[in-house]
ZAZA-505740 format. One record per residue: residue in one letter; y, x, z of N, C-alpha, C, O, CB in turn. Coordinates in steps of 0.05 Angstrom, whole numbers, plus 5000, padded with zeros to 4 digits. Atoms other than C-alpha are relative to their C-alpha. Glycine has a CB too. Layout:
<sites>
aYXZYXZYXZYXZYXZ/...
</sites>
This chain:
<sites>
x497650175000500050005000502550185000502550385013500049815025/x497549734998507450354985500750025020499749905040502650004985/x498749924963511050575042502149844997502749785020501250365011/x498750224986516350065035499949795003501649675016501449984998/x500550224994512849475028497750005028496949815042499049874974/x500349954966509749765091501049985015500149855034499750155009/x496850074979516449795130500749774995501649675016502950184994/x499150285007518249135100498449855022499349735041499449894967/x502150254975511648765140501150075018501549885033496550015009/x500449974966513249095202502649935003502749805024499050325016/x496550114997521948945195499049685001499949575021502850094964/x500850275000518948235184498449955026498649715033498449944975/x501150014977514948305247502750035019503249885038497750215003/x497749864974520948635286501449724996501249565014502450354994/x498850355004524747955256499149845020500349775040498849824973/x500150254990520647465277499850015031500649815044497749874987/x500849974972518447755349502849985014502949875036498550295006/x498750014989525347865360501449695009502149635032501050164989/x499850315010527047095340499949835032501649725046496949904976/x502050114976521946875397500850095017501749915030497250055002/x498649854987524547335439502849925015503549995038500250174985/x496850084999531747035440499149715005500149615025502250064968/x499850304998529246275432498550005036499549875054497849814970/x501749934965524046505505503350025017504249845031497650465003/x497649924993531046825523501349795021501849805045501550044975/x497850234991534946135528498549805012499849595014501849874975/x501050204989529445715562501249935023501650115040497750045004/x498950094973532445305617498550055032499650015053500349714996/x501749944980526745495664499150274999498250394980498049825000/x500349694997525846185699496150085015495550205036503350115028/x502049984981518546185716498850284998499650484986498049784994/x500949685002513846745731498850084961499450264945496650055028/x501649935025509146665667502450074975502350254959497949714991/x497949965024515946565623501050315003501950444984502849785004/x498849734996517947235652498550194978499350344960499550125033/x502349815010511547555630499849984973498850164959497249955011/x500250065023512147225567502150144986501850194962499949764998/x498149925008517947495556500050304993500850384971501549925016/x500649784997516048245580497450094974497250304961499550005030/x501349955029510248105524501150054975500750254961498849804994/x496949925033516148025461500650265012499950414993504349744999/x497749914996519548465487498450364990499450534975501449915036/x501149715000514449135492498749944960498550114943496850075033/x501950005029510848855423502150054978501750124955498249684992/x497849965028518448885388500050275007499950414986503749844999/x499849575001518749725413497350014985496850254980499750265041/x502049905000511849665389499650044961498450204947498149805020/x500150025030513149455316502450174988502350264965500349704991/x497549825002520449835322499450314998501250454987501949955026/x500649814992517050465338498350104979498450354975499149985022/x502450035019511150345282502350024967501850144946497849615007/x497950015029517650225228501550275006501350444988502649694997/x499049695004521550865251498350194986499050374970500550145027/x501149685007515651295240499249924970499650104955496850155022/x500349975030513350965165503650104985504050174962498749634988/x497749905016521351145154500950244990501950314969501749955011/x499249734991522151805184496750114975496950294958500150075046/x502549815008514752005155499549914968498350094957496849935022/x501350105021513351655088503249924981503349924957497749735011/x497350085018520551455061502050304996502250424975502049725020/x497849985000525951845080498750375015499350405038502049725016/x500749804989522852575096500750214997501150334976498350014998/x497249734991526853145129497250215005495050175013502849945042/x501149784996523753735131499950185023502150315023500550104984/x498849814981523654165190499549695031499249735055504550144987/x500450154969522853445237498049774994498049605011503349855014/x502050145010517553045204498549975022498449765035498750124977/x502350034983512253235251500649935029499449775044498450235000/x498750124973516253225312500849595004499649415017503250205000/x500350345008518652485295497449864999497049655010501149954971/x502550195007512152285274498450045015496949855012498850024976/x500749994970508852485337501849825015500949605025500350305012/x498850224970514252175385499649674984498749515001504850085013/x500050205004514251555346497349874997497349645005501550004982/x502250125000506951405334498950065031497449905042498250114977/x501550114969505251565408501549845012500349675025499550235024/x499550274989510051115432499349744990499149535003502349975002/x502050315010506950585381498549935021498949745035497750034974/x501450074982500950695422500649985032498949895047498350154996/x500550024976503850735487501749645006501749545028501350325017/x498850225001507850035472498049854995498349615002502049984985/x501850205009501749745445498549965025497849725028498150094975/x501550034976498049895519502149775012501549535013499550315019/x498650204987504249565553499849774984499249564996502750075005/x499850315016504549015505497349845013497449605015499750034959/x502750194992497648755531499650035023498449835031497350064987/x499950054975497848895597502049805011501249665030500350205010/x499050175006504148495590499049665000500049475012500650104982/x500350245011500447915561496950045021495549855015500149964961/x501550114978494747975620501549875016501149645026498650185016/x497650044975500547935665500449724988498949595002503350255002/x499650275008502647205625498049905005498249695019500749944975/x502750175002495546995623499150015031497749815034497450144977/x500550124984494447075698501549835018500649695036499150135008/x498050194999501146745710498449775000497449655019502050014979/x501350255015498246185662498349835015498349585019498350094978/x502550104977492146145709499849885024498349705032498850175009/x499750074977494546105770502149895008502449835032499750165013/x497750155000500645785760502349995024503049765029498949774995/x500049675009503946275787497350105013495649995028503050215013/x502049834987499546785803501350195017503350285007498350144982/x499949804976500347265867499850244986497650274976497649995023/x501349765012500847965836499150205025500350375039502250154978/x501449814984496748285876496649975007496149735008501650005026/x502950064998489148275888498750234981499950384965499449684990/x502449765017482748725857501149934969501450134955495649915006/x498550065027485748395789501850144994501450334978501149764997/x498049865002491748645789500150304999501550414982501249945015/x500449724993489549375818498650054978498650284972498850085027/x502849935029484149375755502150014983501550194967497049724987/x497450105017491149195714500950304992500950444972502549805020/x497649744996495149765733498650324996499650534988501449995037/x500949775003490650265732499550034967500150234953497650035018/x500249945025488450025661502050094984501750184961499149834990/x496649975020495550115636499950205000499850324979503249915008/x499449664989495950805675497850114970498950274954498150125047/x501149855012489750975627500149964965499050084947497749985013/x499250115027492250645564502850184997503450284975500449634998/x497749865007498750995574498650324994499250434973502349995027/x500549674998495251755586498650034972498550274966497850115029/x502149905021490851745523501949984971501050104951496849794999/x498149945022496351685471501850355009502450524993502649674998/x499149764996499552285514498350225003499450434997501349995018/x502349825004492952705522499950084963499350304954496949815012/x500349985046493052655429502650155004503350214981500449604969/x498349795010499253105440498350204998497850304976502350075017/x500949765004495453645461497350074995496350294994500850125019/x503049985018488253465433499849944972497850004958497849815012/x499450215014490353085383496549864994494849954979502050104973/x502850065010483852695383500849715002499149605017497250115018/x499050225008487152035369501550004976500749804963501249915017/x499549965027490952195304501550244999502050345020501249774988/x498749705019494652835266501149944975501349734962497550254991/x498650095022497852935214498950304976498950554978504049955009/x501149665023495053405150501849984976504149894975496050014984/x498249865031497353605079502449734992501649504992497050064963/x498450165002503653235063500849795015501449565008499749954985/x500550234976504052965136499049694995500449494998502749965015/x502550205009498052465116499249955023497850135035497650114980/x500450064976497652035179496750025012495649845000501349745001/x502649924993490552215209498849825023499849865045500250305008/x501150054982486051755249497950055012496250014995500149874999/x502249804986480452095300499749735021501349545024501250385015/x502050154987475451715347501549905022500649685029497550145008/x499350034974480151695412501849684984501849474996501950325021/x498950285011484251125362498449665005498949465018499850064966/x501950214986478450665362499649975029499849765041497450054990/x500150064971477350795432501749915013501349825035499750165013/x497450034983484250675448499749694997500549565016503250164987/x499550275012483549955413498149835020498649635034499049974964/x502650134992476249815439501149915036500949695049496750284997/x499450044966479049975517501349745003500349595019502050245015/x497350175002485349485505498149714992499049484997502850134971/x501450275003479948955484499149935021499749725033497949984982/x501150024977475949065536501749795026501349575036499750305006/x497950154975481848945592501549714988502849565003502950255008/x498250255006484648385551498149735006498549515016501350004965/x502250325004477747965542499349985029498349765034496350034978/x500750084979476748055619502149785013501149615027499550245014/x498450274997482747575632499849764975500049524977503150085004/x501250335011481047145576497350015011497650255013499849934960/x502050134989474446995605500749905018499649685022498250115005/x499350224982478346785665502249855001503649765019499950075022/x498450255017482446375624499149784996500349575001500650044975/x502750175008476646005604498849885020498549635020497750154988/x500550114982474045945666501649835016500649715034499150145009/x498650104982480245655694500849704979501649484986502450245013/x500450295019480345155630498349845000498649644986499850024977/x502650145005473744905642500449835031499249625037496850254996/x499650264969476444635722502849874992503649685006500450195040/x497250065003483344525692499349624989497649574971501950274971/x499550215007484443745686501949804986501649574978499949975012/x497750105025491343695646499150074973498150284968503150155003/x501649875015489243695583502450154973502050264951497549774990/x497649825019496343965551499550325018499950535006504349845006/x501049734986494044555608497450154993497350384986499649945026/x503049955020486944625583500550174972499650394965498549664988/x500349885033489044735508502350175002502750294981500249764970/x498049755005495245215524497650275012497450515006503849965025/x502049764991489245565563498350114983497750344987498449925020/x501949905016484545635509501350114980500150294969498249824991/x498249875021489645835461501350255007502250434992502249824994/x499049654984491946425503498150225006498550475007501249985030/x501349794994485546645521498850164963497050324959497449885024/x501849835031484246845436501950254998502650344976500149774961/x497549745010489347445445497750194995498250344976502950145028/x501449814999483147875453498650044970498350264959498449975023/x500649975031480447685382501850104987501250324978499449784986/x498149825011487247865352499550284993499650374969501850005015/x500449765001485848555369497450014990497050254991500550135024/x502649964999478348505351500649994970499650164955497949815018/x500650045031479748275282502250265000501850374978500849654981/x498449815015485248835279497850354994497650534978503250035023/x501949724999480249385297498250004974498150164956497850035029/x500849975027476149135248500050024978498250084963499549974996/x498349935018481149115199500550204993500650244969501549945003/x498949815003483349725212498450204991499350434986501350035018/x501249745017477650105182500850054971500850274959496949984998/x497949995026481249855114501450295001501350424980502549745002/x498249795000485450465131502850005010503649785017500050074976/x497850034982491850605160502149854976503949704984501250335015/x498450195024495350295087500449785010502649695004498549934974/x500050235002494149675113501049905028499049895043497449914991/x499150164978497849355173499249865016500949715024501249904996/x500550164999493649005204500449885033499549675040498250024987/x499749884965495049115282502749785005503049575018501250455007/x497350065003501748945272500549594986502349434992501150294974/x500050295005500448225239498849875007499549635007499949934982/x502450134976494248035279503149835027503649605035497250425023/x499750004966498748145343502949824995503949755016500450385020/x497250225006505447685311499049804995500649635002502150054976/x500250205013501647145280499249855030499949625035498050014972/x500750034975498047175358502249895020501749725038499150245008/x497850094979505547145392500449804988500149605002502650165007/x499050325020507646585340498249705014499249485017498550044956/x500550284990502446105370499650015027498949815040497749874986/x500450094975502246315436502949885012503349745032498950245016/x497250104993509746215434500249665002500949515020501950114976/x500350385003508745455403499049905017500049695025498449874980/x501850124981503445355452501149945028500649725038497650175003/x498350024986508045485510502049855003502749755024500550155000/x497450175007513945115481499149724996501249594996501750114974/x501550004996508944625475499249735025499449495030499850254999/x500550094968506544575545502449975016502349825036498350225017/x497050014988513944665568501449675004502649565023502150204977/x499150305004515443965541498549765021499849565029499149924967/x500550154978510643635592500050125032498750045051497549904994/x500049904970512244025653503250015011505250084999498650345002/x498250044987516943895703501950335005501050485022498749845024/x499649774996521944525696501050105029500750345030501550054982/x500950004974522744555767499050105019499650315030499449925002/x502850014997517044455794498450194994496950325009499149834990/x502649905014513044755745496749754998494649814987499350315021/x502250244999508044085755500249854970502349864957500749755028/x499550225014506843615705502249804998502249645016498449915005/x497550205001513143195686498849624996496949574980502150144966/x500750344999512142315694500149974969498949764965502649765021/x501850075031511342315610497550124994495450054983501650104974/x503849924996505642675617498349945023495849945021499350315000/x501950144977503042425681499549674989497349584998501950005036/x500950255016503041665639497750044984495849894987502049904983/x501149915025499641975580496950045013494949915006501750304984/x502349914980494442315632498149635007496149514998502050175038/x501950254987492441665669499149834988497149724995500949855018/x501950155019491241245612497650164992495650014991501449914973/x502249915008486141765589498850045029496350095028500350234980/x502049914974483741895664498549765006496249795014501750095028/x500550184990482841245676496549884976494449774982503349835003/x502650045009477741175617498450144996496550064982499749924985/x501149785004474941805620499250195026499150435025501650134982/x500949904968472641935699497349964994496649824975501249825030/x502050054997465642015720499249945029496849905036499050164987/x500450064968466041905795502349855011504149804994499650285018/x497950004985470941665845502550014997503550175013499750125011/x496949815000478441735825501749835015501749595018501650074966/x497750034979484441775872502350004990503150104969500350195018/x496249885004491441785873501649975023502249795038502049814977/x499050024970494842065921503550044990504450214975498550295024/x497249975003502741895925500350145020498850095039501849784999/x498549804984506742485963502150025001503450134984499650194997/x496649945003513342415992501450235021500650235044501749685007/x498849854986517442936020501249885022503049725016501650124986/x498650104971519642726091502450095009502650335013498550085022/x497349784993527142846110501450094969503750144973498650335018/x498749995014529042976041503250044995504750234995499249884995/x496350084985536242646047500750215016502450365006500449695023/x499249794982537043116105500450244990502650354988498450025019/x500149805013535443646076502450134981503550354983498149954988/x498449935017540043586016503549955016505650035008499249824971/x497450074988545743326066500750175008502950245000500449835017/x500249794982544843886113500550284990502250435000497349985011/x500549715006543244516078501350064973502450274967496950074999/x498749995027545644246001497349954982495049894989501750304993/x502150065019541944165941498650174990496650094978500649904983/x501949735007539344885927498849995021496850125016501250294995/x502850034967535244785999498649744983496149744979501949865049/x501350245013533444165964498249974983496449814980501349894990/x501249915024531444425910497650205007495350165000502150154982/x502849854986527145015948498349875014496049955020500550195018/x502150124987524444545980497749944985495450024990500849785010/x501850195017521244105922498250324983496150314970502649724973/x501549905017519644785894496950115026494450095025502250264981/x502549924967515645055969498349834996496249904985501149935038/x502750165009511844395964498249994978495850004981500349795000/x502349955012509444395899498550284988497150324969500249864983/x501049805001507945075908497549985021495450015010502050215003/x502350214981502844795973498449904985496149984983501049755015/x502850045012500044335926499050084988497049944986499349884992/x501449855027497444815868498250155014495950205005502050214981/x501649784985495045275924498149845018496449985028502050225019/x500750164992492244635959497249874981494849874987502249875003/x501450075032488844365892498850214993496550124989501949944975/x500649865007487045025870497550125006497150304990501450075000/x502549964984479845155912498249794991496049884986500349985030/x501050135013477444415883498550104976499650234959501549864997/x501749915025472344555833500449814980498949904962497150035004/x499250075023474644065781503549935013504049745028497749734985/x497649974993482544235791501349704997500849584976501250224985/x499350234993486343595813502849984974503550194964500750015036/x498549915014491743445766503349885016503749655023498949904969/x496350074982500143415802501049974978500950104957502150255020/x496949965010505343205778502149885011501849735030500449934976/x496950014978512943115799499949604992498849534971504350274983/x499950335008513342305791503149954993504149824974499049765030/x496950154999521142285806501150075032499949995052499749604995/x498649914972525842575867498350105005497350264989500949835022/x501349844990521342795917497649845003496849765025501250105022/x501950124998516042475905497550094976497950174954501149755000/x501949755020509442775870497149884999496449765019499650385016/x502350135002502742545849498250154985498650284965500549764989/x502349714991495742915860497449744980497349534993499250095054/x501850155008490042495814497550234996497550454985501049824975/x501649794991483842785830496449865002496749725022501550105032/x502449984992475742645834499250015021500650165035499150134992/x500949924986471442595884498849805029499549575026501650174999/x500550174971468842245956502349985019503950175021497750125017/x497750034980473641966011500050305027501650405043499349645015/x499649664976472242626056501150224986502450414995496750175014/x498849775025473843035991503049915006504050075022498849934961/x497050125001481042695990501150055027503350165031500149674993/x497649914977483042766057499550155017500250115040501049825015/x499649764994480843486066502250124980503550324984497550145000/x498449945015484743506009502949965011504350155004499449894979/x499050154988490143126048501750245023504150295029497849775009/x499149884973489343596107500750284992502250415007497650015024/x499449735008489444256061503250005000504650195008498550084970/x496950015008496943956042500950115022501750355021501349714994/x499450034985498543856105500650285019502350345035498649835003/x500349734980496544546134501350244988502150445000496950105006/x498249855017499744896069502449995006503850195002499949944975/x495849944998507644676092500350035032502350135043502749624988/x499349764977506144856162500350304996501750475008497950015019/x500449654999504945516147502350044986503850224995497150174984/x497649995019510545436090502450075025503850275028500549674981/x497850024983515245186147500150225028502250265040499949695009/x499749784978512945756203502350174991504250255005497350185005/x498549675013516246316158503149834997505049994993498450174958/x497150045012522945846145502049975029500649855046500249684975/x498550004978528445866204502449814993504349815008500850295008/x498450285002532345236172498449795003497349765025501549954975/x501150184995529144656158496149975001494350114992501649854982/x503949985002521544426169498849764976500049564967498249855041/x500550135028517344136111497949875013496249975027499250184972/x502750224995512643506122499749794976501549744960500449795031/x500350165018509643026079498349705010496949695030498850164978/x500750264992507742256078498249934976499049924953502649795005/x502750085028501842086031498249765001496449745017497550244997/x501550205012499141456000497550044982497350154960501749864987/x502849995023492041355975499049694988499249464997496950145020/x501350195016488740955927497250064983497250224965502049914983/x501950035016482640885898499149844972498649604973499049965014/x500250185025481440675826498249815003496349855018499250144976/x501950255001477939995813499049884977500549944959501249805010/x500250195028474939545754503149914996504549855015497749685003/x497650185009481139285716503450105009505549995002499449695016/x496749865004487539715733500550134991499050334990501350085014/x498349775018491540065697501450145016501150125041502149904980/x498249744990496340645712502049855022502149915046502150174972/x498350094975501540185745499249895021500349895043501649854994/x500650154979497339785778498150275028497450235051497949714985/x500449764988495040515804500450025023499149975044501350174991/x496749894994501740755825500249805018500349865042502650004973/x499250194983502940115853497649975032498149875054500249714979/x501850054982497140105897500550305022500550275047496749964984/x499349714983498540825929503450045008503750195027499050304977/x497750084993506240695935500349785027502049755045501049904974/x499750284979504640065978498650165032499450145056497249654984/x501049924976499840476021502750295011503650355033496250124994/x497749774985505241066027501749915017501850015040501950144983/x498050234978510340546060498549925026499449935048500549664983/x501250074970505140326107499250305023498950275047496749804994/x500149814984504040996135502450235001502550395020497750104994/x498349814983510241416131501549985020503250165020501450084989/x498750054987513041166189499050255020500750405030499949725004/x501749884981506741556233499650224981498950424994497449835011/x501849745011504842116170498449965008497950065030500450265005/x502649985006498341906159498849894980500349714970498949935017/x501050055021493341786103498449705010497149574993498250264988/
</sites>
């Protein structure tokens, strides 16, 4: 392929990544995964920026006397942008998972180290070069540590999509489900690029695998964005409708619904303002995700309206109000660590029946919330 319809694909990559990049940019919501998503664009545009300097400097526009120098620093930072770029996009995908996720745990420590060793082996090919060189008419050279470099980066990527998968298979939203399965194919990207890439280095293929990959993980996000409460981060009340008509014909046991109201609210926002108000609604449904999250077929929340939030879920009446009591024991612990206000909640249950629908749901777990928030109890 010529060398400038080589630089052309990858300026067309640097385009569009950047694009995404800027539209991520202006999202009204600052969450963790959006962060990460962001930190993904962001290393994959040095990654294609870095990949277009060196076809410029090496194949176009060639100085004599700095060829090799250039074309060393620029192709090992390819590879060392290509390691961050995917550690990056673990980092989104265990976001994704855990909605947020805790960075910290044996996950994470397996993370960091893989990066540490994804970064060292593009800098070890300075002085072995056993990842690529450059020979007669600096003719870019690829050697065995290349593949290895690719194979490793699969490796660490497919071990969080597998628990992508696994967290799609308890996941119960089903706009959450298919952003999950769609995130966990980043690892093929690279799989088809490797195997692409025996074509030869002519052929780009790394580089358009891993854009056509951000393009729908981007959509997929933007997407899922549309039914989630930005907030929150829960499910938003157009997708909690959408949900219960299909839950409602598509259960195989037991289903609940539990209404959840913030207690004190009013106070709250009178007292402290509306950014306490706001931390609040975000503290609780940070409780229930971490509440919900131990259930083996994951319960599905969402924000209903004000402070008020709704948990639809599977299961037996002792299932529900350990579930009940997990809430409950989640905003103590919330409220030990806070030295303003204290967080409690008032929760209505219902059990689905022959012959109701969503409102008549809603309405049935609203009626019982009234009768018990006076005492907080289920």
């Amino acid at each position: 392929m010529d060398a400038i319809l080589y630089a052309e694909i990858y300026l067309i990559c640097i385009v569009f990544d950047g694009m995404l990049l800027i539209w991520a940019g202006r999202s009204d919501t600052r969450s963790t995964s959006e962060m990460w998503l962001r930190r993904t664009l962001m290393s994959f545009l040095f990654n294609f920026v870095s990949n277009f300097f060196f076809t410029v400097f090496n194949r176009i526009f060639v100085i004599d006397g700095a060829v090799i120098p250039l074309s060393y620093g620029f192709k090992t930072l390819y590879f060392m942008t290509l390691a961050i770029g995917v550690f990056c996009w673990c980092g989104y995908a265990e976001t994704v998972r855990h909605s947020p996720a805790p960075e910290k745990g044996s996950i994470w420590l397996m993370l960091k180290i893989c990066l540490a060793i994804g970064l060292a082996l593009p800098v070890l090919n300075l002085f072995t070069h056993w990842m690529f060189d450059f020979g007669e008419d600096y003719a870019y050279q690829r050697h065995f540590l290349f593949q290895t470099e690719l194979a490793f980066l699969i490796l660490v990527s497919a071990v969080c999509s597998v628990r992508l998968l696994e967290a799609a298979k308890r996941e119960s939203a089903p706009a959450h489900r298919a952003h999950l399965y769609l995130t966990s194919t980043f690892p093929l990207c690279l799989l088809v690029a490797l195997i692409l890439s025996c074509a030869g280095e002519a052929v780009p293929v790394i580089c358009v695998c891993v854009m056509v990959e951000m393009l729908c993980i981007y959509m997929g996000t933007s997407r899922y964005q549309i039914s989630t409460d930005p907030l929150t981060q829960v499910n938003n009340r157009q997708n909690l409708i959408g949900f219960m008509d299909y839950k409602l014909k598509n259960h195989t046991g037991d289903l609940y619904l539990l209404m959840i109201d913030l207690d004190g609210f009013k106070s709250i926002n009178d007292t402290y303002g509306h950014l306490a108000g706001d931390k609040a609604l975000v503290e609780l449904s940070g409780v229930l995700k971490r509440a919900c999250g131990p259930v083996p077929k994951r319960p599905y929340i969402a924000r209903y309206g004000g402070d008020e939030f709704i948990v639809i879920t599977e299961g037996t009446e002792a299932d529900i109000r350990s579930l009940c009591e997990s809430i409950r024991e989640g905003l103590k612990e919330v409220s030990g660590k806070s030295d303003t206000y204290q967080l409690a909640v008032s929760i209505g249950l219902a059990k689905w029946k022959d012959g109701m629908d969503h409102k008549a749901l809603i309405a049935a777990a609203d009626a019982d919330l009234y009768q018990h928030k006076p005492r907080r109890k289920v």
